[in-house]
C-alpha positions as CSV (number, residue, x, y, z in Angstrom):
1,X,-20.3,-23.4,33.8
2,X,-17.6,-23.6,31.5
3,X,-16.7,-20.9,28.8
4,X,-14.8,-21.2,25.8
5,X,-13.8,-18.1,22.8
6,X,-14.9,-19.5,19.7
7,X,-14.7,-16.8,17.0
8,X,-16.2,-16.3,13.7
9,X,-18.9,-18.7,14.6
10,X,-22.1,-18.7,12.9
11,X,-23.5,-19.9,16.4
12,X,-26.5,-22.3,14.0
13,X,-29.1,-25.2,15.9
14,X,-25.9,-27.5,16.0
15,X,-21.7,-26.9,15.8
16,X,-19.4,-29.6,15.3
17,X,-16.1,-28.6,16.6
18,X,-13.0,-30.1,14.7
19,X,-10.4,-27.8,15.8
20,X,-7.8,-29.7,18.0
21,X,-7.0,-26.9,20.2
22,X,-10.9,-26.5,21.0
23,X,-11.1,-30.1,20.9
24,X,-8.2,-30.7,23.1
25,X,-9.6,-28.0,25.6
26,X,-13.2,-30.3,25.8
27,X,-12.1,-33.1,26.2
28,X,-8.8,-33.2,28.1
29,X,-8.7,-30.1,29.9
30,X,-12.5,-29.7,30.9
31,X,-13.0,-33.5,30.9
32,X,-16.7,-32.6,29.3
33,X,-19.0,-35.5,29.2
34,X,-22.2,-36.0,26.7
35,X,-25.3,-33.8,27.8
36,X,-23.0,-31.5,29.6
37,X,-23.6,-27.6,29.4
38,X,-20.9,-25.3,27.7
39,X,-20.7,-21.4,27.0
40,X,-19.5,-20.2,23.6
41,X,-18.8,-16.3,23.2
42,X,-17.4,-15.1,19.5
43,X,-15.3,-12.3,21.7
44,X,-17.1,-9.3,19.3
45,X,-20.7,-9.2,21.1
46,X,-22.4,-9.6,24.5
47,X,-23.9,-12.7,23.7
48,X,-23.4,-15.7,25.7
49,X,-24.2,-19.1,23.1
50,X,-25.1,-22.2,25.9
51,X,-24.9,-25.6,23.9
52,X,-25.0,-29.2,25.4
53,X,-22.4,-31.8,24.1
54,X,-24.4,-34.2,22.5
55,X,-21.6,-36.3,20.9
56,X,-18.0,-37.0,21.4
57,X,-15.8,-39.3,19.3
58,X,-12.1,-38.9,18.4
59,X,-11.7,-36.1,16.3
60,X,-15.2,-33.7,17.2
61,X,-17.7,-32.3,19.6
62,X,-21.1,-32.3,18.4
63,X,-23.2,-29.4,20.5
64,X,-26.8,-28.6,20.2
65,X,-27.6,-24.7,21.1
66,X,-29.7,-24.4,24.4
67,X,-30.2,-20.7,24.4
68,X,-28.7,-17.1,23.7
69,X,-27.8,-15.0,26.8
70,X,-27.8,-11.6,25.9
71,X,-25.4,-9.9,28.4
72,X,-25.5,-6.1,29.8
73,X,-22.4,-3.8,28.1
74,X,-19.6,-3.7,30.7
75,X,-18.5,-0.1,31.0
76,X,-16.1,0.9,28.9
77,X,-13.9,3.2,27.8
78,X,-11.2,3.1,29.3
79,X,-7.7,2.5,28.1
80,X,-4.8,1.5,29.9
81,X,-1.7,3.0,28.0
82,X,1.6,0.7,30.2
83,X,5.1,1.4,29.9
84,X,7.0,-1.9,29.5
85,X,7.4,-3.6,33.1
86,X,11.2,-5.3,33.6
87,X,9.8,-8.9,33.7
88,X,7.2,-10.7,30.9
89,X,6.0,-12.2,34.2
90,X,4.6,-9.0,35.2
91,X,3.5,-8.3,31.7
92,X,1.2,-11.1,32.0
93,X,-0.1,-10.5,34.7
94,X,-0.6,-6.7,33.7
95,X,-2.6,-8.7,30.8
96,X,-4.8,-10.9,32.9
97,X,-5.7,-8.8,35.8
98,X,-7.0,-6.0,33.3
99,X,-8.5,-8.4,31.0
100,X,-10.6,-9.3,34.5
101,X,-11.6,-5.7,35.4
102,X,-12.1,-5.1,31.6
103,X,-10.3,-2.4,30.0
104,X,-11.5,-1.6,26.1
105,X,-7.3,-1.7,25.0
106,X,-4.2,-2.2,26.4
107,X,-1.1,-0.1,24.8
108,X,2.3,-1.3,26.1
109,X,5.4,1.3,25.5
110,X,8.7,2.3,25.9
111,X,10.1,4.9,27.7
112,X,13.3,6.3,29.2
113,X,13.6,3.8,32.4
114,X,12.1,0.7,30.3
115,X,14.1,-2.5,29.5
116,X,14.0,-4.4,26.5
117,X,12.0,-7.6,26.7
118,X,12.7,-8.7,23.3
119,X,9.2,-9.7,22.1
120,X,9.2,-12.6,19.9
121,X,6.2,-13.1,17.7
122,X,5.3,-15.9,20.3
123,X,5.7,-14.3,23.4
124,X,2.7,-11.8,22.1
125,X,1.2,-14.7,21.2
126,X,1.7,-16.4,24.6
127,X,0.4,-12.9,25.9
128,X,-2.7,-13.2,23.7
129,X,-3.4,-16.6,25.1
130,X,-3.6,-15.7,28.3
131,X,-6.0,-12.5,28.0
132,X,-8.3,-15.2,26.2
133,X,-8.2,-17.3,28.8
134,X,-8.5,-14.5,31.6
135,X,-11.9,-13.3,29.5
136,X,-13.3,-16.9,29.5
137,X,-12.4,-17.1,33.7
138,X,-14.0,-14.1,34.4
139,X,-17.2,-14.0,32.6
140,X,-16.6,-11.3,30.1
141,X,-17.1,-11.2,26.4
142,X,-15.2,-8.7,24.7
143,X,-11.4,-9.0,24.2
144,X,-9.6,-5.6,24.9
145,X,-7.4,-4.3,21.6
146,X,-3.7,-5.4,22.5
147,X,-1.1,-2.6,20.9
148,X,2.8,-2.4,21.2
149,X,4.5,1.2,20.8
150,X,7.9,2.2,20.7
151,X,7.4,5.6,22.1
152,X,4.5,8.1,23.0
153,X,5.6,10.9,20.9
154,X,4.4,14.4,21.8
155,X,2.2,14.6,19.0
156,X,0.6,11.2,19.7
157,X,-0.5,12.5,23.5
158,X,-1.7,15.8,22.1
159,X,-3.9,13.6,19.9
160,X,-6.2,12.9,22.9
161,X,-6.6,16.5,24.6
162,X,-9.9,17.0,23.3
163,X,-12.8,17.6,25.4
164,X,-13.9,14.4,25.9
165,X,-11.0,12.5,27.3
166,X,-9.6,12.7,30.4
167,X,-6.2,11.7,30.3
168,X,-4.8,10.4,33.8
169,X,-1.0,9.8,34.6
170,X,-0.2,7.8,37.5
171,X,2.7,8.8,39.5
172,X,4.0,9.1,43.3
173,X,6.9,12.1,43.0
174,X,5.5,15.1,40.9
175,X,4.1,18.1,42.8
176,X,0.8,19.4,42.3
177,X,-0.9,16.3,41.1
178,X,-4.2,15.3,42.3
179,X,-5.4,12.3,44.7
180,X,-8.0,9.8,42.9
181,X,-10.8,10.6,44.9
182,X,-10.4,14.8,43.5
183,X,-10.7,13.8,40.2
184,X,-14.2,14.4,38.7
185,X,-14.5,12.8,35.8
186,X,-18.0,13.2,33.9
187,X,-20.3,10.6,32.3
188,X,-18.8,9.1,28.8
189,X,-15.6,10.7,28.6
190,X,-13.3,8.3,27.5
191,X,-10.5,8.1,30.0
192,X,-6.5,7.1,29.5
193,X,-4.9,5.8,32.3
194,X,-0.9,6.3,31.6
195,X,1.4,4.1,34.2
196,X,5.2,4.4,34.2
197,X,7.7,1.5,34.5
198,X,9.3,0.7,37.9
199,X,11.7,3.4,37.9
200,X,8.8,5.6,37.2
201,X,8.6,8.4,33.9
202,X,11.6,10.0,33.7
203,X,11.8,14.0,33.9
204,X,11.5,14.9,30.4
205,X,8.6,12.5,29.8
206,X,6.8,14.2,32.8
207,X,7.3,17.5,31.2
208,X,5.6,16.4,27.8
209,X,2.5,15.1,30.4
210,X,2.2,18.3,32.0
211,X,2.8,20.4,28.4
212,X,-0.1,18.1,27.0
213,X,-2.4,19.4,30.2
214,X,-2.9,15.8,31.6
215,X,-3.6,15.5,34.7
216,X,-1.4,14.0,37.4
217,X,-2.7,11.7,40.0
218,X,-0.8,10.6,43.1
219,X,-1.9,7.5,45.6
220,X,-0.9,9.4,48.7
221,X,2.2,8.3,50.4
222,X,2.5,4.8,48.9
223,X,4.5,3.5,46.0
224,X,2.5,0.8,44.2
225,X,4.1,-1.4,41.6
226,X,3.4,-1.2,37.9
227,X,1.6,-4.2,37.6
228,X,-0.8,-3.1,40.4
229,X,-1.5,0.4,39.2
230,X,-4.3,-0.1,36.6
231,X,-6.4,-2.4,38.7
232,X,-6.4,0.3,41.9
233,X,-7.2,3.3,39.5
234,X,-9.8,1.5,37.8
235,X,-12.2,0.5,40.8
236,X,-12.0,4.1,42.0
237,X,-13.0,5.2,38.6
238,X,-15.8,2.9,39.0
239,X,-16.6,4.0,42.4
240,X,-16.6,7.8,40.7
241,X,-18.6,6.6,37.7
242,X,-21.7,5.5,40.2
243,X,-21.5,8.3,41.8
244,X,-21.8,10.8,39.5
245,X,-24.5,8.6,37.2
């Protein structure tokens, strides 16, 4: 069944939707029909709204509520702090894929061995399009907080050494660092996942990681690109989640 983001919606007996993006998206893109089924979610709540198109004309949807779905809370907390990538391409697709899995924010930064992408008010836009339309593919209901940093300052990673974070910084070439399956990370901490650009975090980035106590985590002998980084760490963080619940 078909999902759309609607938000601030009051969610009443009946909606009429006027907006021509929504509108457009109906009629054109979903081809709906009178009497078909359709899932609103407002993004904030795991609610699932199911309506039925009961009338089309040229410039609204009329939809008559069905039911409210109240949905199970994902788990959450985790954030996914990503140094710029060299393409938008792979930003987007950084966006999407972690969108799918769910992570509660996304932080992009700069570092020493990140390029400039130049984002334009409509490229974050563009970007904030597509993790809409990733959350309405997948089935989820809550949009992860999108942020843009210049730099992660010293001070700003000493921020989360407290005793209920666990900060994790992905990386192939520093000694000493850990494999994801050592890690032991207990219930409710709130966990940071940092991932360095392709050319990796440069030396005196890595030193501020290890000053700040985070913990470095290796994926063996391999050398996985950026964009594939978050989604691997997060299903073994799953996998360690079950098994210590």
């Amino acid at each position: 069944m078909q999902r759309i983001y609607l938000p601030e919606t009051s969610f009443s007996e009946q909606i009429i939707l006027i907006e021509k993006e929504i509108y457009h998206q109906l009629t054109r893109v979903m081809r709906a029909r009178v009497w078909q089924s359709v899932i609103f979610f407002d993004g904030v709540h795991w609610l699932d709204h199911k309506y039925k198109i009961s009338y089309i004309d040229k410039n609204s949807v009329t939809c008559e509520r069905l039911e409210t779905i109240t949905k199970n809370a994902e788990w959450g907390n985790i954030n996914l702090f990503q140094a710029f990538p060299n393409k938008l391409t792979k930003m987007e697709y950084i966006i999407q894929k972690s969108v799918e899995i769910w992570y509660q924010s996304i932080i992009f930064f700069d570092t020493d061995n990140s390029q400039k992408l130049g984002l334009t008010d409509n490229k974050k836009q563009r970007i904030e399009k597509i993790a809409i339309e990733a959350l309405e593919q997948c089935g989820g209901n809550f949009i992860p907080k999108i942020c843009y940093r210049e730099t992660l300052t010293s001070q700003y990673l000493h921020s989360f050494w407290e005793e209920d974070y666990c900060n994790l910084i992905c990386h192939t070439d520093w000694k000493d660092s850990l494999a994801l399956w050592e890690i032991n990370i207990p219930p409710h901490h709130q966990i940071n996942i940092f991932v360095g650009p392709e050319w990796g975090f440069s030396e005196s980035e890595a030193t501020t990681f290890i000053k700040n106590n985070y913990i470095l985590v290796n994926f063996w002998n391999r050398i996985l690109r950026c964009e594939t980084v978050s989604s691997v760490v997060w299903f073994f963080l799953l996998q360690s989640k079950k098994e210590n619940s």
